[in-house]
C-alpha positions as CSV (number, residue, x, y, z in Angstrom):
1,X,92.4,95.9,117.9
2,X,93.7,93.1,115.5
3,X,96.3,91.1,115.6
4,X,96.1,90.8,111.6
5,X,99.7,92.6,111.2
6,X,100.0,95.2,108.7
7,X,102.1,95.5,105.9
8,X,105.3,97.0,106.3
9,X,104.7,100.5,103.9
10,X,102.3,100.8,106.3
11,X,104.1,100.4,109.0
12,X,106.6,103.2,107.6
13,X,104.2,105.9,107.4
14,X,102.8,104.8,110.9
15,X,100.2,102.7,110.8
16,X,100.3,99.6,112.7
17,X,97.2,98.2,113.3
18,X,93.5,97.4,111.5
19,X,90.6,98.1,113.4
20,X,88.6,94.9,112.3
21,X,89.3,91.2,112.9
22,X,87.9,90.0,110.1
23,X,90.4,88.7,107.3
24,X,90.1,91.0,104.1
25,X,89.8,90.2,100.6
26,X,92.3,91.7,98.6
27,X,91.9,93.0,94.6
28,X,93.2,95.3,92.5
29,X,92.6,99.1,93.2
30,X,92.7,101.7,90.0
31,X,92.8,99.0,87.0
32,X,91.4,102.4,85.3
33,X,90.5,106.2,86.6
34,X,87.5,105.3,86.8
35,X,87.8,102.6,89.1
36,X,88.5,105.3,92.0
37,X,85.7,108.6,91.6
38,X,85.7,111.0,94.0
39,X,83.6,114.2,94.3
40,X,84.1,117.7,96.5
41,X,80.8,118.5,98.5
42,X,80.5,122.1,100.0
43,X,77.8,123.7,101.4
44,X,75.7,125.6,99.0
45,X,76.0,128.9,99.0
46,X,75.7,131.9,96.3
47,X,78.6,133.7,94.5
48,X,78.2,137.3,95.1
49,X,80.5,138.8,93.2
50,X,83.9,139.5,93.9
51,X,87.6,139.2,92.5
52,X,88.3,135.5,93.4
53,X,87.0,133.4,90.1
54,X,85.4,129.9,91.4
55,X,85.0,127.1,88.7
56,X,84.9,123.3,88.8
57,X,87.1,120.9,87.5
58,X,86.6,116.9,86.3
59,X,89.5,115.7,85.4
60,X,91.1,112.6,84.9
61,X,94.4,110.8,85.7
62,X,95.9,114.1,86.6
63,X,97.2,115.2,90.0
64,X,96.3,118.9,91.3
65,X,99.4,120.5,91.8
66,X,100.5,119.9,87.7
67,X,96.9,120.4,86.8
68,X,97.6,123.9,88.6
69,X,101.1,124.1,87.5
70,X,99.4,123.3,83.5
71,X,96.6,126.2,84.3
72,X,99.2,128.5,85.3
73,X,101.6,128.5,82.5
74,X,98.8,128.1,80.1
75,X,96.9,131.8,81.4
76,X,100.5,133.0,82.1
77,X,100.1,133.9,85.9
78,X,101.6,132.7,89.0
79,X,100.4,129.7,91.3
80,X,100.6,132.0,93.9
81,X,96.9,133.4,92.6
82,X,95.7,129.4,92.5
83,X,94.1,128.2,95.2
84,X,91.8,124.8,96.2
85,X,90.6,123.2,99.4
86,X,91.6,119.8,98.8
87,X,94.8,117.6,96.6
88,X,93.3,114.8,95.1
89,X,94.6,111.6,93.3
90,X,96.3,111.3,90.1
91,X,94.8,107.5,88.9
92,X,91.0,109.3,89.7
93,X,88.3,110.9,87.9
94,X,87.9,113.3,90.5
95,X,85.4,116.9,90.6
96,X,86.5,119.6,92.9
97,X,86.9,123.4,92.7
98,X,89.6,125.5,92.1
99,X,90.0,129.6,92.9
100,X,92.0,132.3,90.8
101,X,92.4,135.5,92.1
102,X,91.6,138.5,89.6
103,X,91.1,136.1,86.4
104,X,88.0,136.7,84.1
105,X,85.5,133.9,82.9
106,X,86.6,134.4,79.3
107,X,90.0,133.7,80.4
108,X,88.9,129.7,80.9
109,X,88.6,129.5,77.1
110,X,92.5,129.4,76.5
111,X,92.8,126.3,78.4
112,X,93.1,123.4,76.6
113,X,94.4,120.4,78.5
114,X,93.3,116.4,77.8
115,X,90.8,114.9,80.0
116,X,90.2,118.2,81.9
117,X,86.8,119.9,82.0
118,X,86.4,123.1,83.1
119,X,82.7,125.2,84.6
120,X,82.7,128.5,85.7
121,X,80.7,128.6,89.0
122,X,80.8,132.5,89.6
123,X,82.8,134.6,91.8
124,X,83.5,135.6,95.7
125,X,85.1,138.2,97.6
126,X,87.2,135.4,99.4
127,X,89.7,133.0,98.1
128,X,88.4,129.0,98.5
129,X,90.6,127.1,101.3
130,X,90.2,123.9,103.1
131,X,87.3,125.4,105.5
132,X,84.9,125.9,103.2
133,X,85.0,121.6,102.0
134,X,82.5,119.6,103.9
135,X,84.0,116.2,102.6
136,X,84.0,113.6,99.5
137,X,82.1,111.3,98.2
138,X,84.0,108.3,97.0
139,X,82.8,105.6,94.7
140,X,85.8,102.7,94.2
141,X,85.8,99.4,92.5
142,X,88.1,97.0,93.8
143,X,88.8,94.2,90.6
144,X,90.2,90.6,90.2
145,X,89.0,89.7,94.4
146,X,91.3,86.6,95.8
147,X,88.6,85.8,98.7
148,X,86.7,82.5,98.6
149,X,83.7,84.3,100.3
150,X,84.1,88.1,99.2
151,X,79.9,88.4,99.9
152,X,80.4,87.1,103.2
153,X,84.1,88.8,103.8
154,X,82.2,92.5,102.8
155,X,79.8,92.0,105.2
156,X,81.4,90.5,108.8
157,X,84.0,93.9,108.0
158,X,81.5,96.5,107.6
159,X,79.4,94.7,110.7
160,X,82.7,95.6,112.5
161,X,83.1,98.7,111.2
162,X,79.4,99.7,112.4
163,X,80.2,98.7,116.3
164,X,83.1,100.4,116.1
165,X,81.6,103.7,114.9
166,X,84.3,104.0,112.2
167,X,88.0,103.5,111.5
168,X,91.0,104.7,112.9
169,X,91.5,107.8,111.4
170,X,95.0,107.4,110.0
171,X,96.5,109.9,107.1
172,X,96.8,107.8,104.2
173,X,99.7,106.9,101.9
174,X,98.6,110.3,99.8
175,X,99.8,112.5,102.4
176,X,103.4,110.8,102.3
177,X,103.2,110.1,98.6
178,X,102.1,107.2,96.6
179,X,105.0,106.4,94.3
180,X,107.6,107.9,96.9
181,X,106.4,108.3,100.3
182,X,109.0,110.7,101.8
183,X,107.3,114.0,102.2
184,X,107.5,113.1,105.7
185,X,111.3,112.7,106.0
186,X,111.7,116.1,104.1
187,X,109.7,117.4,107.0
188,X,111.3,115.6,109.8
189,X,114.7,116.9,108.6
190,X,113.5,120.6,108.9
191,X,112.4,119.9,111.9
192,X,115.3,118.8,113.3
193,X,117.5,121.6,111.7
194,X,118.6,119.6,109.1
195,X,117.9,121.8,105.7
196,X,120.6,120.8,103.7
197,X,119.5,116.6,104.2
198,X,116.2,117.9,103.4
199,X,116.5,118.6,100.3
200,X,119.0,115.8,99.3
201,X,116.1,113.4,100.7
202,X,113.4,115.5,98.4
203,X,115.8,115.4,95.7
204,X,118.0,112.2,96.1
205,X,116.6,109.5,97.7
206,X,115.0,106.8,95.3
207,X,112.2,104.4,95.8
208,X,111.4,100.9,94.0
209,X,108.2,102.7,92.8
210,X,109.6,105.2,90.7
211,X,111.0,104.9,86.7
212,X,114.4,103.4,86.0
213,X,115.5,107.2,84.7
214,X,114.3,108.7,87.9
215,X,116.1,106.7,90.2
216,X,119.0,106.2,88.3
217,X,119.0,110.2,88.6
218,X,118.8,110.7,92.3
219,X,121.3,108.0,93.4
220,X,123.9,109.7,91.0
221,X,123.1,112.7,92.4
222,X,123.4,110.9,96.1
223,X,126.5,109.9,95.2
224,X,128.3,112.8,93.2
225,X,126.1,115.5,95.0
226,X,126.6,117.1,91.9
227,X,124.0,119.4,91.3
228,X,125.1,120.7,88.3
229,X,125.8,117.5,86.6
230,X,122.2,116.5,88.2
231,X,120.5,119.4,85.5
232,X,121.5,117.1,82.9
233,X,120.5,113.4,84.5
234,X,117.1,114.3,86.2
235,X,113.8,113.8,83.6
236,X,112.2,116.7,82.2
237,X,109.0,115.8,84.3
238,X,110.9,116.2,87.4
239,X,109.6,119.3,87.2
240,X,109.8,120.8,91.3
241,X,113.4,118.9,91.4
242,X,114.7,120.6,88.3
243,X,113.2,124.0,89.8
244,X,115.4,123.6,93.3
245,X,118.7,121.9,91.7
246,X,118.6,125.3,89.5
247,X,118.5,127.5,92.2
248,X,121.3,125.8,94.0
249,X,123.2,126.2,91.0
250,X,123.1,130.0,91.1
251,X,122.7,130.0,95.1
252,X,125.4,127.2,96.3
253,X,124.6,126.0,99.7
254,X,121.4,128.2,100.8
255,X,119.7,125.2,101.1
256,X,116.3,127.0,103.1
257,X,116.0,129.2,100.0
258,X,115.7,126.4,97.7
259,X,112.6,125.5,99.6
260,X,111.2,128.8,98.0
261,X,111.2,128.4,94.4
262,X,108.4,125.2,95.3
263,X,105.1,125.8,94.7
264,X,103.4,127.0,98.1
265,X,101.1,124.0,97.8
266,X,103.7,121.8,98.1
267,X,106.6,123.2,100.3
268,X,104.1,123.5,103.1
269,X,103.6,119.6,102.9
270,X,106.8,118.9,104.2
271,X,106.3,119.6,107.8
272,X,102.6,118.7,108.1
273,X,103.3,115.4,106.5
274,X,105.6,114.9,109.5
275,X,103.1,116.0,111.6
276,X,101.2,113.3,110.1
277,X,103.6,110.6,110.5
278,X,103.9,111.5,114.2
279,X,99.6,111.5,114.2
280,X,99.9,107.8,113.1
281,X,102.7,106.6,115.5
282,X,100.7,108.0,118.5
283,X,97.2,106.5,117.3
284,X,98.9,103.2,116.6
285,X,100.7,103.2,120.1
286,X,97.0,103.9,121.6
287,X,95.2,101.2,120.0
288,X,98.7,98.6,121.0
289,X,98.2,99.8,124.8
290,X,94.5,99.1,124.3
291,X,93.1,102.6,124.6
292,X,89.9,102.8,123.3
293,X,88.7,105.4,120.0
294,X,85.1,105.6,120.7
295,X,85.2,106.1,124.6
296,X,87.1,109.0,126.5
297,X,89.1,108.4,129.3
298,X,90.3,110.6,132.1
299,X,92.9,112.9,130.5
300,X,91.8,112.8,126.9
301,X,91.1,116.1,125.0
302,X,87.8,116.2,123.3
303,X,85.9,118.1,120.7
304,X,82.6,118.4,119.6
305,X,80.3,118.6,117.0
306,X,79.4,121.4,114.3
307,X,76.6,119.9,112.4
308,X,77.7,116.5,111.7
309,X,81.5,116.6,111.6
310,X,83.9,117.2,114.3
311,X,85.0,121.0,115.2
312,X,88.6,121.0,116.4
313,X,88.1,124.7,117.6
314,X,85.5,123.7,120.7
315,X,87.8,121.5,123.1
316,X,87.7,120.3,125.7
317,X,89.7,118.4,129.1
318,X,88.4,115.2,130.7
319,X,87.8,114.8,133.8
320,X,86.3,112.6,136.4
321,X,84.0,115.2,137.1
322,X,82.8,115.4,133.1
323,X,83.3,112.0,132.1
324,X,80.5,110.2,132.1
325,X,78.4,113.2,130.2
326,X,81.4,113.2,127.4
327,X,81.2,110.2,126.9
328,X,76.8,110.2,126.1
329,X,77.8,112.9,124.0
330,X,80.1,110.0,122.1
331,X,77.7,107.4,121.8
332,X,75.4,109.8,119.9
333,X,78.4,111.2,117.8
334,X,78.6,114.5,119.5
335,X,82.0,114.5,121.0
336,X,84.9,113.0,119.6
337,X,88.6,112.4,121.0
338,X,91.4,114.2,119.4
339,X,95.0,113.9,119.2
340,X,97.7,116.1,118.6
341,X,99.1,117.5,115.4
342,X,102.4,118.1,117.0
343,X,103.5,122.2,117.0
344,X,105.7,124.4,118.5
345,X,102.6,125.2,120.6
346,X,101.6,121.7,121.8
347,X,101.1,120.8,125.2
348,X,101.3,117.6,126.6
349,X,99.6,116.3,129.6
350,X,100.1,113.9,132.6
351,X,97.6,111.6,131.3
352,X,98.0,108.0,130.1
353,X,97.5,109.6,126.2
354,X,100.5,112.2,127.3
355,X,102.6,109.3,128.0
356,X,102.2,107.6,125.0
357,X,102.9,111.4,123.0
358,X,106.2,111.4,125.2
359,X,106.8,108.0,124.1
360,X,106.4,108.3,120.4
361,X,109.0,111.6,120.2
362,X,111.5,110.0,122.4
363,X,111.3,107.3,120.0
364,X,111.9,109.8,117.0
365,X,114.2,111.9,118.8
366,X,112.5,114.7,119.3
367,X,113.2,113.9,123.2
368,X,110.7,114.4,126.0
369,X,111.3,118.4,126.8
370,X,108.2,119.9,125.2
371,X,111.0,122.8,124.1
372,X,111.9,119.8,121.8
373,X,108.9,120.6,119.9
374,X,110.1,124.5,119.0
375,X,112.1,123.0,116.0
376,X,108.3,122.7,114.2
377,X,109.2,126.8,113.8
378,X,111.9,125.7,111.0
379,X,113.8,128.3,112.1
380,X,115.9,128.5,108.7
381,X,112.3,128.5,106.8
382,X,109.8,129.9,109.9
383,X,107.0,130.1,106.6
384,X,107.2,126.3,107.0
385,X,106.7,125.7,110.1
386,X,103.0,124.6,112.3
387,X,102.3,125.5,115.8
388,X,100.1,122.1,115.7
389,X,96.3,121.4,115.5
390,X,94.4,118.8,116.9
391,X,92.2,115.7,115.0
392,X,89.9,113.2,115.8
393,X,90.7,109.6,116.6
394,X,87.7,107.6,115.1
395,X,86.6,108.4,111.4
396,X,83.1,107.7,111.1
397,X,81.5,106.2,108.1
398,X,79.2,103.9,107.1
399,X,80.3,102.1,103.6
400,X,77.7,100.8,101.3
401,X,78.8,97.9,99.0
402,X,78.0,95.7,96.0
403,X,80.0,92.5,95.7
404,X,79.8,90.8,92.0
405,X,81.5,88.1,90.8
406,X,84.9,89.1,91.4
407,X,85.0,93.1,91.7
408,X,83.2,95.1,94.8
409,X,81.9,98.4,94.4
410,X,82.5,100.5,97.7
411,X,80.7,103.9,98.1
412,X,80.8,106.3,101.1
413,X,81.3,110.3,102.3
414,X,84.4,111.2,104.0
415,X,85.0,114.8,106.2
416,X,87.4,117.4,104.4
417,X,91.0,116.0,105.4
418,X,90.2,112.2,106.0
419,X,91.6,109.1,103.5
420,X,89.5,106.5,101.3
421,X,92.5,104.8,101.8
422,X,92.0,103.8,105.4
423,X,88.6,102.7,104.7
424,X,89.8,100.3,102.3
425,X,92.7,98.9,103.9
426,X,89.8,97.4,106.1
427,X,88.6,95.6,103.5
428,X,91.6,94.7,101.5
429,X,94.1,94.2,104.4
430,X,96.9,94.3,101.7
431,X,99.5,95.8,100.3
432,X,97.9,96.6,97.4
433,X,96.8,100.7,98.7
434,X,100.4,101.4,97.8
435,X,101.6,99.7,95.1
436,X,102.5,101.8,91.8
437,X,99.6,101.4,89.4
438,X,100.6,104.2,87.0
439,X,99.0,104.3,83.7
């Protein structure tokens, strides 16, 4: 572990520590879409026929839940019939694959959005979800370099990066939000039973990042809690606010329902991002006591392989008795530690990695009674809640770069559900992932 400290948005979403020494070389990130490309891979298969509609988008500078939101009020159907296996960026030129249920080919023609292209692929009997992405392929320029030695800089980090295995495999700033990272404190306040500060923090809380209008509009509503007077102060674009402060006008103080009138893509992001918040804490409090990511220890749950990426449904204890085998099965990429995606059915065990998961919810007062852990049910919205998942430590990946005169080219594949972000914040070591670079 570092000692290089990390900057403090980090720090809020959970991340605490780099996993090279080396000092980065910090740039400009997005100067234009093209700057950051990214590209869905999946696992070839034929389209046999079916009522789910499978088609490929490139799009650019748009972010998938109004790209679906624009599809779906341009064919006249519901979201509900949309679905994808991955969100990706806004400032991107990005290629993935979307699903609608019971649409026709000809029905594509009556799209007509800017900087959107649109392929019909075929059609399946199943919808597409996040099991059937293998991972991305990024290719990201990072402009206007401050290092004295960025040739040199590039190289000692990705020599790191190689002994290591791979980076700590933090959830980004996407997960949280770029602009206004508080997807997580929507989901800690249903956790907690807190519905109605839920939504005023998804409505009313207002971050540096954001337009003049927008946060002029949530800290009058913060203030007045007014949402009546709000209908007439929030931006058009504030699309999903303007879609809740309705409902409360017609609903006053069902709070939980407001949730409802959110596009399923979204509301479900609320608790996970906690989830993922709590992910980070944990993994940062491992690598401060020292624990190491590529190396079990006695207590630590494994998983292994499927092909080349880690299987979270094969796990596994360790022991004394199993140790040494596990940890052969590491150093040739076949086993990998997990930790917990915190649910109402996580366990926690007397290990050293249990007392560090104790640790982190006492810390967030969630307590150390693993009953704590049964307000992930959201009783008020149960279709929100997570009985919790597990996920590797250690993101492998082997960057290739090109270092010019003062921009680097970074290129490298990432499993369904990892972060380019994390992979750059080695290299940067800034604050620069998360500043707003809107167009």
């Amino acid at each position: 572990m570092t000692t290089i400290r990390a900057p403090e948005a980090d720090i809020a979403i959970g991340i605490e520590h780099y996993a090279t020494s080396t000092p980065g070389c910090d740039g400009i990130l997005r100067s234009t879409p093209e700057d950051f490309f990214v590209e869905e891979l999946y696992e070839e298969r034929g389209y046999e026929g079916g009522k789910y509609l499978i088609f490929s988008v490139e799009k650019r500078n748009w972010d998938t839940h109004h790209l679906i939101r624009e599809l779906s009020r341009q064919l006249k159907i519901s979201q509900k019939r949309v679905s994808f296996a991955g969100t990706k960026d806004k400032k991107a030129v990005t290629r993935q694959r979307l699903c609608i249920s019971g649409l026709k080919p000809e029905e594509l023609d009556k799209i007509h959005l800017a900087d959107v292209r649109l392929k019909v692929l075929g059609s399946t009997n199943r919808s597409l979800g996040l099991g059937d992405l293998l991972g991305n392929r990024f290719k990201i320029t990072i402009r206007n370099l401050t290092c004295p030695d960025s040739e040199g800089t590039f190289s000692k980090i990705s020599e790191e990066i190689s002994r290591l295995r791979g980076v700590p495999n933090y959830f980004g700033v996407q997960r949280f939000g770029d602009t206004r990272p508080v997807t997580h404190l929507v989901g800690e306040a249903l956790v907690k039973g807190d519905t109605e500060g839920a939504v005023m923090t998804y409505l009313a809380k207002p971050f540096p990042g954001e337009l003049e209008a927008t946060r002029s509009a949530r800290e009058a509503l913060r203030e007045t809690r007014d949402f009546k007077g709000a209908l007439k102060n929030f931006p058009r674009y504030l699309h999903y606010e303007i879609a809740m402060l309705n409902y409360l006008v017609e609903h006053p103080g069902d709070f939980a329902g407001s949730f409802d009138v959110l596009a399923p893509s979204l509301k479900h992001l609320f608790v996970h991002a906690y989830q993922s918040y709590l992910f980070n804490r944990i993994l940062s409090r491992r690598l401060s006591f020292g624990l190491p990511l590529n190396r079990a220890m006695d207590g630590d749950v494994v998983c292994f392989s499927k092909g080349d990426l880690p299987d979270i449904s094969k796990l596994q204890v360790v022991t004394a008795d199993n140790l040494d085998a596990i940890n052969r099965l590491m150093e040739h990429g076949r086993a990998h530690i997990t930790l917990p995606l915190l649910g109402y059915e996580s366990r926690i065990g007397p290990s050293p990695e249990g007392d560090i998961e104790r640790s982190v919810l006492e810390d967030e007062g969630l307590g150390a009674d693993p009953s704590r852990l049964e307000g992930f049910r959201v009783p008020k919205n149960t279709e929100l809640g997570s009985k919790g998942l597990r996920r590797s430590v250690l993101l492998r990946v082997s960057p290739r770069y090109v270092v010019r005169t003062d921009f680097a080219e970074l290129e490298f594949f990432l499993p369904a559900g990892s972060y380019a972000t994390v992979v750059l914040r080695e290299f940067m070591k800034s604050g620069s992932l998360i500043t707003d670079q809107r167009s």
